[in-house]
C-alpha positions as a Markdown table, in Angstrom:
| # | Residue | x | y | z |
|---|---|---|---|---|
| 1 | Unk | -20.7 | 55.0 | -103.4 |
| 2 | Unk | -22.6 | 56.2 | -100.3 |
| 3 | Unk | -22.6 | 53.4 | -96.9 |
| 4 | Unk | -25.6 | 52.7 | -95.3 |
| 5 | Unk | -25.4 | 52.4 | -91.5 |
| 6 | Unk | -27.9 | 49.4 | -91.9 |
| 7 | Unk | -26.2 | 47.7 | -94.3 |
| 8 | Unk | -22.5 | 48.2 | -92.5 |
| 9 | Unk | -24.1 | 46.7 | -89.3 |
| 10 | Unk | -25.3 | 43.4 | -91.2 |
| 11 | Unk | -22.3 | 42.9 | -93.3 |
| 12 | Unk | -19.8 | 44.0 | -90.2 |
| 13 | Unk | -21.1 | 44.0 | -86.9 |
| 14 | Unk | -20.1 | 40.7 | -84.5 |
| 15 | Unk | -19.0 | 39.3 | -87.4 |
| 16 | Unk | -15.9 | 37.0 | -87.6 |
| 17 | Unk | -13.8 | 34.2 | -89.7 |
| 18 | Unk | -12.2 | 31.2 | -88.8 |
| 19 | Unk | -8.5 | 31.7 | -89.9 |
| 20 | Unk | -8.0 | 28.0 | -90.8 |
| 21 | Unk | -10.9 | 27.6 | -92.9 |
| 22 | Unk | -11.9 | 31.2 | -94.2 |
| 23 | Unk | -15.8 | 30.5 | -92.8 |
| 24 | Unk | -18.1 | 33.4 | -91.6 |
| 25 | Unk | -20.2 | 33.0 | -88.4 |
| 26 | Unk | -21.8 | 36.0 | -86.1 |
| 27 | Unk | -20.6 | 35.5 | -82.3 |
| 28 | Unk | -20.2 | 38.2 | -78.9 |
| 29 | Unk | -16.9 | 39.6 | -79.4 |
| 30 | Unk | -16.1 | 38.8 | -75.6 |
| 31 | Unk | -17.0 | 35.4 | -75.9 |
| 32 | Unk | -14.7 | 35.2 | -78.8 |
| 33 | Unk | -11.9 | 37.2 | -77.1 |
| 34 | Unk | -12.4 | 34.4 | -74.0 |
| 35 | Unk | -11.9 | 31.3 | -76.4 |
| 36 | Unk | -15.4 | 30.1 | -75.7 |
| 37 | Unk | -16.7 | 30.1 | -79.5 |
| 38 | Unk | -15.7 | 27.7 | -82.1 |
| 39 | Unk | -16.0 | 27.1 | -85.7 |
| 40 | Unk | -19.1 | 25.5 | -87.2 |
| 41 | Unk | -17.0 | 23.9 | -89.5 |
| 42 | Unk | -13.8 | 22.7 | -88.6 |
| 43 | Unk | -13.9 | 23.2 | -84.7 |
| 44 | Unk | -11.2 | 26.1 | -84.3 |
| 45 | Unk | -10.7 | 28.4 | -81.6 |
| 46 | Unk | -8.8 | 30.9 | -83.8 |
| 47 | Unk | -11.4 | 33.7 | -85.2 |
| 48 | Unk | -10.4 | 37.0 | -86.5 |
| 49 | Unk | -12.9 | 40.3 | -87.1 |
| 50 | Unk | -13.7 | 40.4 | -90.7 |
| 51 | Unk | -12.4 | 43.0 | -92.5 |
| 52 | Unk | -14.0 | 45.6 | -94.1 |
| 53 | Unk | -12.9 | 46.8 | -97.4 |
């Protein structure tokens, strides 16, 4: 199956997921690497790059 820049950059790019409740949400990675985004959902610091299959 052939990958389309465009569509790797939606799916993947600033994208990341709250480890305690699995939600997605697109932030600055150096904001994220500071601690100064949160969850929408539960209010957790802890957010991890999604990963890309």
């Amino acid at each position: 199956m052939a990958k389309f820049e465009e569509a790797e950059a939606r799916l993947f790019h600033r994208m990341f997921v709250c480890k305690d409740c699995k939600s997605k949400q697109r932030a600055p990675v150096l904001k994220v690497k500071e601690g100064k985004v949160k969850c929408r959902k539960c209010g957790s610091h802890n957010l991890r790059p999604i990963k890309k299959k």
